[in-house]
C-alpha positions, 0 to 999 in steps of 0.5 A: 500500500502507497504511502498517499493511499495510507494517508488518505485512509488513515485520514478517513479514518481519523475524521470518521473518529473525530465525527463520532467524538463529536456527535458523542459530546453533543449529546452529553453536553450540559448546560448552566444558567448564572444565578449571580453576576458571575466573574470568569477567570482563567482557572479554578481559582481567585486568584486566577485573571478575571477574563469578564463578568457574566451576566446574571440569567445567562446560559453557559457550556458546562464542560466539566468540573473541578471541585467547586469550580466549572470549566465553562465556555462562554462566548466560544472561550472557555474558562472557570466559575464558582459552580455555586452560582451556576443551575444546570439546565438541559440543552434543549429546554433549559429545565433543571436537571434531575436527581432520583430524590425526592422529598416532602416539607415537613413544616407548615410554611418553607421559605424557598431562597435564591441561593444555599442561605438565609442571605440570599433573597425569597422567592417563594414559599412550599406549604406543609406536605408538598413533594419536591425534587431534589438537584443537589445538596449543599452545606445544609441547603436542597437545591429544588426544581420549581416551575418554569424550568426554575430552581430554588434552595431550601433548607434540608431540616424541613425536607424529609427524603421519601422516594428515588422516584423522578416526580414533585411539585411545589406549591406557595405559601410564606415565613419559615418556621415550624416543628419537625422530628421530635425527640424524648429531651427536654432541657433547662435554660441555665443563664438569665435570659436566652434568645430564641432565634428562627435558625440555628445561629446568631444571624437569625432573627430574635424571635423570643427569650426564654427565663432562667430555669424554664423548660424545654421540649428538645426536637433536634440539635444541630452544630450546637444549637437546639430546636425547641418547641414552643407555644402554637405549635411553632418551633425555634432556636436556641444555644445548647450551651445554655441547656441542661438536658434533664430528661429523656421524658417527652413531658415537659413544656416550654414555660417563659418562651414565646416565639414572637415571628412578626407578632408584638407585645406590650409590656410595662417594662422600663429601660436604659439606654447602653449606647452613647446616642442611641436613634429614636425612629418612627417605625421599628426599623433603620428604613424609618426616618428618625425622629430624635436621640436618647443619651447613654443611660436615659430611662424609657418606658417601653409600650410593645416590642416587635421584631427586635424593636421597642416602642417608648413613649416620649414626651407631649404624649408621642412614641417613638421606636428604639433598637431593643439591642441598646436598652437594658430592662431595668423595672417590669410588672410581668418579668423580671431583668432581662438582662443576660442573654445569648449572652450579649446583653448591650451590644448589637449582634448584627454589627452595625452602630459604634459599640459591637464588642459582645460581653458576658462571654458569647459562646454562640461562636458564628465560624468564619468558614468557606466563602463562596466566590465573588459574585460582584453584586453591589449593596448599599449600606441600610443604617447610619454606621455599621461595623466592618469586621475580620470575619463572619460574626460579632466576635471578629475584631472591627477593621473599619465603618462605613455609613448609609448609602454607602456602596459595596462589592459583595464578594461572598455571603456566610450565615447572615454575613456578607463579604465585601470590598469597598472602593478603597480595596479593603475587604471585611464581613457586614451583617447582611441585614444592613445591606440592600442588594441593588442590582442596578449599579454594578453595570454602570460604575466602573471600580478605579484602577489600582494605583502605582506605588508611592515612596513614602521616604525621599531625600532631597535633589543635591543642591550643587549651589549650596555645595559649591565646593568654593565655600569648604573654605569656610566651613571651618567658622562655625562648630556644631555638637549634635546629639543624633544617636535615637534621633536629635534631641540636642544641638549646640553651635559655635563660632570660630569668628567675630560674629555670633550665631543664633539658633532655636529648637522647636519641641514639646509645643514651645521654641527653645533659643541659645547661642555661641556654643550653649547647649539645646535639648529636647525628647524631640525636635520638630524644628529648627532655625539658625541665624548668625549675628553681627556677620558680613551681609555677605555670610549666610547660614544654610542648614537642611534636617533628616525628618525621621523615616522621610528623608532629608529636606532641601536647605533652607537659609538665614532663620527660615524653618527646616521640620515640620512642627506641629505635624508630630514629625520628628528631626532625626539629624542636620547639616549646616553649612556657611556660604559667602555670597552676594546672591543667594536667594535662588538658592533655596526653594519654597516650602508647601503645605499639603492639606489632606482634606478629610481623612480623619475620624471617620466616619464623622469627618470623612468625605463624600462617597457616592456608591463605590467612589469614594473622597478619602480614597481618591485624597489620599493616593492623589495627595501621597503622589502630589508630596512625594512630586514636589520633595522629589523636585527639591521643595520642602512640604509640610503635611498639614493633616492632624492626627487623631480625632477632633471635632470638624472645627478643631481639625479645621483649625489645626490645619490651618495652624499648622501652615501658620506656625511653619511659616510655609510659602504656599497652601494647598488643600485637596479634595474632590467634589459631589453634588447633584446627579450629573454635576461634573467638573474641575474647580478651584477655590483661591483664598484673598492673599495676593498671588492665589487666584492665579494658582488656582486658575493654573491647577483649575486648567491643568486638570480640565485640559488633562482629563477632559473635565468641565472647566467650572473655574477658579472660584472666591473661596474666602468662606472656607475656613482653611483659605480664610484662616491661612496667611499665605497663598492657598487654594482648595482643589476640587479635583473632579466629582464622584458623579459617573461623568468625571469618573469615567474619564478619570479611570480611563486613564488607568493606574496612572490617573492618580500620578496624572492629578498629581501632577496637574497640581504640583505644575500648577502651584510651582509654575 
């Protein structure tokens, strides 16, 4: 046989065999719609390249899977995605695939979830009895098949296996509560007053409390909680750490434990308030308006409390309502204290207010286990402040807050918790009954790009001038002691000719001044100034500072400052040096200070945020590019932002002081702008010294013409404090607004587009 005949047949034969693998997998492929706006990324994992996000409800090629990932194909590339956020479907009709069980809810009403958690949003009801599908099983959670080829999650204690067989239906209903399987335990509550919540965890809602030594009729225990019987043949929650199992009877009846699911009470009760300002609302929630504010300790009657809110009675014959978190029972004519609890009597067990620290010793001990991958959803922040924390649950340290409306990427959910991100790129866990999803805005805010690095330490450019090696010959007039050994803390000068020398220190709040060889000290000096006296109008003192961990500063001449006082920077060494010359001023640059606007005690004084945009963030890397640029180019700076926490017009003040005290040549103070939807722009706002108005039309032109802004001008700034309150030329930059508009223009320009604001400033202020 030839050699072109055996290829040829080899050929058919290989086309034969490819034709029949390919009939093959079309007949095996599966297909997946995205539960989520699901990210896609180069392999199984996240830290893997996100290649696009993928829109919720979209239909995908499953080609295999690999843990908890699926190798996808969308859009005739192939890729990986959480398969958490994907429901198979057939090819043909999109209906759910099958398993060969079935099961029957075992409760009167089951809440059917659009994901494996109480996070995830309801989207329908199963009543008592119905059969259902079950897809697949997930970390306590059924995956079901409802209809209109749609899937859903319940969880798996209310749904009994019944059969292998392919059939079920599912009706409606609503709530989520119930008995199920019953046991021969009973228990005694062991500590003063214990939650009762709608699921096993302290994410569930509160939807009772039961008595110290009260009985109860255990049904089953799970991950260290009980299901218990209560009143109306309702069921709920409680930690086994606070029951004693006493019996293995089934008598026994649940005394002091009524489940309150959606129902109110009214007592006679009293109570303190535990926080330091405590919201008095018009409805018992954090979506209604509020209406006044209670002080730490002040005394309430409560009138009725509902779903973890009590109604107090307030003056002139008017109610309000209070968060039940943050009132201590003190009086009742029905109980005794209800002080105690599961047990965090005085904190907030969602996270959100200024006191979450649980005390009594919480041993309910929510775990920070598996989290989903990220499904890009943005939420918005529901109450005034809420808690971001280390992990998954109320006894995870707090890592920052964030207020209302504030805009978050959800990274991953866990037991009531919520993963997420914000624009500043630090990542946490929220109570997720204090985010609302809002499904809108992450298809029209773009996330800013990552910024490059900024050096935090720089040493000035070496001035050539001052060390004109003509002037060695006189570097012998004067004698310097310095003590530098943890930093300067003494300095002594004398001189070797007929003229004096004069020098200051600055520490401990207050200038020191000696002369002609007479020592100086200090635990730490911010500053210092030198002079010589009675010396030729020639013979000029130059001398330069090391701030400690930022570098050595340009010189400076004949008395000016070289530090930063008042800013907490400490002087770590200096050099001094004599120089004879008729012309010196060219010789030294202008010292700036740069103003951080905001970014101190957040979040009282934070800046604006609109969605996932946020000012501090946007300050702080423009202002950390804007410092290091002009150091950089040989000037001096003075960082004016205080430190610590003030009230706004302590902090205002102290920035302005500080320019002040430090003598500076030229003021700065940065920010950026919001305002109503659609206002867009760059405008920059000069104060009434002579020479600032045409710095602020130099920054207002350079950014507009850079980023394509709206040019909105330089503008008469004499109202605000830091421009009324400093003594030399200063503006107050609006770099650009958090509206869509100008935002979409500043990310366009990448990583670079802090380094190119930056830039902006720094040419238009030294120009």
């Amino acid at each position: 046989m030839n050699n072109k005949r055996l290829r040829a047949l080899l050929g058919a034969g290989v086309l034969t065999a490819a034709m029949a693998f390919t009939n093959i997998a079309d007949a095996a492929t599966k297909y997946a719609m995205t539960t989520a706006n699901l990210n896609f990324r180069t392999g199984p994992s996240t830290s893997n390249k996100i290649i696009t996000t993928i829109k919720k409800n979209t239909k995908v090629e499953v080609v295999s899977y690999d843990g908890k990932w699926a190798k996808i194909k969308y859009n005739n590339q192939l890729g990986y995605s959480s398969k958490d956020y994907l429901s198979e479907v057939s090819s043909s009709s999109g209906s759910t695939s099958t398993t060969k069980k079935t099961g029957t809810v075992t409760t009167d009403v089951l809440n059917i979830r659009s994901g494996a958690g109480t996070s995830y949003s309801k989207i329908g009801t199963l009543k008592k009895g119905a059969t259902v599908k079950i897809l697949q099983t997930s970390k306590g959670w059924h995956k079901i098949e409802l209809s209109g080829s749609k899937t859903g999650w319940v969880s798996a204690d209310y749904i009994k296996i019944t059969t292998s067989s392919n059939s079920g239906s599912t009706s409606g209903g609503s709530s989520s509560s119930g008995s199920t399987s019953t046991t021969k335990k009973t228990g005694t509550v062991t500590t003063d007053v214990l939650n009762i919540r709608s699921g096993a965890g302290t994410s569930y809602s509160k939807i009772g409390t039961l008595k110290k030594g009260a009985t109860v009729k255990i049904l089953q225990t799970s991950k260290g909680w009980h299901k218990i019987e209560l009143s109306g043949s309702k069921t709920g929650w409680v930690s086994a750490d606070y029951i004693k199992i006493t019996t293995s009877s089934n008598s026994g009846s649940t005394s002091g434990g009524s489940s309150s699911s959606g129902s109110t009470s009214t007592t006679k009760k009293t109570g303190t308030v535990t926080t330091d300002v405590l919201n008095i609302r018009s409805g018992a929630g954090t979506s209604y308006s509020k209406i006044g504010t209670l002080k730490k300790g002040d005394t309430v009657k409560i009138l009725q409390t509902s779903n973890g809110w009590h109604k107090i009675e307030l003056s002139s014959s008017k109610t309000g309502w209070v968060s039940a978190d943050y009132i201590k029972i003190t009086t009742s004519s029905n109980s005794g204290s209800t002080s105690g609890g599961d047990s965090s009597s005085g904190s907030n067990n969602n996270g959100s207010g200024s006191n979450n620290n649980t005390s009594g010793g919480n041993t309910e001990n929510d775990s920070n286990d598996n989290s989903t991958e990220e499904s890009n959803e943005i939420g918005i922040v529901t109450t005034d402040v809420l808690n971001v924390r280390s992990g998954a649950g109320v006894s995870y340290s707090v890592v920052t807050q964030i207020t209302k409306n504030t805009k978050v990427t959800i990274l991953s959910s866990n037991d009531g918790w919520y993963k997420i991100k914000l624009s500043d790129g630090t990542t946490g866990w929220v109570s997720a009954s204090y985010i609302k999803i809002d499904n809108g805005s992450s298809t029209t805010q773009q996330p800013l790009p990552i910024p490059t690095s900024t050096p935090t330490y720089v040493d000035a450019p070496v001035n050539t001038e001052v060390m004109n090696s003509e002037y060695d010959k006189y570097q012998n007039m004067l004698t310097m002691k310095k003590d530098v050994s943890e930093g300067l803390k003494s300095l002594s000068i004398k001189s070797n000719e007929d003229f004096d020398v004069e020098y200051s220190i600055y520490g401990s709040g207050s200038w020191k001044t000696a002369s002609n060889g007479a020592a100086l000290s200090s635990s730490t000096i911010e500053g210092v100034k030198i002079n010589l006296k009675n010396a030729p109008s020639n013979y000029h003192i130059f001398y330069r500072v090391k701030v400690a961990n930022q570098g050595w500063q340009n010189w400076v001449k004949d008395g000016d400052i070289s530090g930063e006082i008042k800013v907490n920077k400490a002087i770590s060494d200096i050099e001094i040096r004599v120089v004879v010359s008729d012309s010196v001023n060219h010789m030294v640059k202008e010292t700036i200070a740069v103003d951080l606007g905001h970014n101190v005690a957040r979040p009282v004084l934070r800046g604006a945020v609109n969605g996932i945009y946020d000012e501090d963030y946007l300050i702080r890397e423009v202002g950390k590019k804007v410092v290091y640029k002009l150091r950089s180019l040989g000037y001096n700076v003075v960082e004016t932002k205080p430190t610590g926490s003030y009230s706004q017009s302590d902090e205002l003040k102290l920035r302005a002081q500080a320019a002040n005290a430090n003598e500076v040549d030229k003021f700065v103070s940065i920010h950026f702008n919001s305002g109503d939807k659609g206002a867009n722009g760059t405008e920059v706002y000069y104060s009434t010294v002579a020479g600032s108005k045409s710095l602020a039309t130099n920054v207002t032109n350079n950014i507009a013409n850079s980023f394509s802004f709206k040019n909105r001008g330089a503008k008469d700034g004499s109202h605000l404090y830091v421009l009324k309150n400093t003594q030399m030329p200063a503006i107050l930059v609006e770099g650009c607004f958090l509206d869509q508009i100008d935002m979409d223009k500043f990310i366009s320009k990448g990583s670079q587009a802090y380094q190119i604001m930056a830039d902006n400033i720094v040419n238009g202020i030294i120009k």
